[in-house]
C-alpha positions in Angstrom: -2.3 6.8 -3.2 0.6 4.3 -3.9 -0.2 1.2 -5.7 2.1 -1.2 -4.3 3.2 -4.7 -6.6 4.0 -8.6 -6.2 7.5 -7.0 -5.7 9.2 -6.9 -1.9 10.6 -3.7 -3.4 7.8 -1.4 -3.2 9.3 1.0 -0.4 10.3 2.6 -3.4 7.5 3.2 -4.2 6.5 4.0 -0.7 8.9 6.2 0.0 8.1 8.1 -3.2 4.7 8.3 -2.5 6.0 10.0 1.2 7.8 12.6 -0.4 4.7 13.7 -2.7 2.1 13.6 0.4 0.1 17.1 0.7 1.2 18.3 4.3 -2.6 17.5 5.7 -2.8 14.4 2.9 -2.8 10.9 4.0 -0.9 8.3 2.6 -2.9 5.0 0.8 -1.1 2.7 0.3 -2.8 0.0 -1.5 -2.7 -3.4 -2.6 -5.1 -4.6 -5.0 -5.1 -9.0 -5.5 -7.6 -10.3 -7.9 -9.8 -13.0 -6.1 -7.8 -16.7 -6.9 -4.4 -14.8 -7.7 -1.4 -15.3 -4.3 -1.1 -12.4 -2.0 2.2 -10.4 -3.4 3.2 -13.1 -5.6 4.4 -14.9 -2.3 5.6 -18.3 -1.4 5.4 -16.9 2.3 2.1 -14.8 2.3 2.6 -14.0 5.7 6.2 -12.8 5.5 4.9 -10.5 2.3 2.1 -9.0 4.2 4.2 -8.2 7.4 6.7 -6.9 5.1 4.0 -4.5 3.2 2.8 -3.5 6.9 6.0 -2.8 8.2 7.2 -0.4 5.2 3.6 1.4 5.5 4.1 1.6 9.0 7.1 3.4 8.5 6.2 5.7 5.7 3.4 6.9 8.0 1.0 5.8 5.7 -2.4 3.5 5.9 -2.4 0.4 4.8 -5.1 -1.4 2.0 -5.4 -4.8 1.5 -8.1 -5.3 -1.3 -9.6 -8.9 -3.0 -11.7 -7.9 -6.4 -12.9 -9.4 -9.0 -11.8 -6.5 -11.2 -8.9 -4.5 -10.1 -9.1 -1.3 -12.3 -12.6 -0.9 -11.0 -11.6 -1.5 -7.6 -8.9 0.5 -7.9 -11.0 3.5 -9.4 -13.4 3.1 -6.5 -10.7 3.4 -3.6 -9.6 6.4 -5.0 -13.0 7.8 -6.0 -14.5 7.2 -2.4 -11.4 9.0 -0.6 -10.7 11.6 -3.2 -7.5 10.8 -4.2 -5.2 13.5 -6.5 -2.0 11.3 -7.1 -1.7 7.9 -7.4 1.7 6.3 -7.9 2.3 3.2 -9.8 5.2 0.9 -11.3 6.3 0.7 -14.4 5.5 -2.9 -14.7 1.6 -2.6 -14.2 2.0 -0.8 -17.8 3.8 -3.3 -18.9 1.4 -5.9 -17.9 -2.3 -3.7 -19.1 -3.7 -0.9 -20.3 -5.3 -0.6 -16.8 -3.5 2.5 -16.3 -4.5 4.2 -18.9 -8.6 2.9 -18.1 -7.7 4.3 -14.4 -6.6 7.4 -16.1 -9.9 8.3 -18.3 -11.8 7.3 -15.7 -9.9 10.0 -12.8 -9.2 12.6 -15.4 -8.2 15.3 -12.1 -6.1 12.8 -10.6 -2.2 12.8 -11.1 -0.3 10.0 -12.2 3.2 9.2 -11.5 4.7 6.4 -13.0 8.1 5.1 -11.1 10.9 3.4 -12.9 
């Protein structure tokens, strides 16, 4: 599972999570927007969604577009429900929280990478 950012650069992170994917595993890649907050950060929230789409698209990978009121427990849901073992992240959301580390004692089997 890649947890995409506000950022237009998250093929990065896309890409990365392409390059970890189990050879039957399929590729979440996820978006998680608190309810009130703008879609990526964008002025343009179309232009940032089709952006998003496209570099799924590419990466092979499925698309998920969530709204939440809490987005560590949304977060810990999407994974629990499709039994994810590796979610990829930003440096940044640390940065920002100590959701990470709540997502992380709450998947204690589940790999974390953290990308620069």
């Amino acid at each position: 599972m890649v947890c995409v950012t506000g950022q237009k650069n998250c093929s990065r992170l896309i890409d990365r999570g392409k390059t970890r994917i189990a050879p039957n595993g399929t590729l979440y890649i996820v978006n998680c927007i608190q309810n009130g907050k703008n879609f990526l950060d964008a002025a343009s929230e179309a232009d940032a969604a089709q952006y998003l789409f496209s570099a799924a698209q590419t990466a092979g990978g499925e698309l998920y577009m969530l709204r939440c009121d809490d987005v560590d427990a949304a977060l810990f849901q999407f994974a629990s429900d499709r039994g994810v073992d590796l979610i990829i992240m930003e440096r940044g959301r640390i940065g920002r929280s100590d959701g990470v580390i709540r997502l992380q004692r709450r998947l204690p089997g589940v790999e974390f990478e953290v990308v620069e």
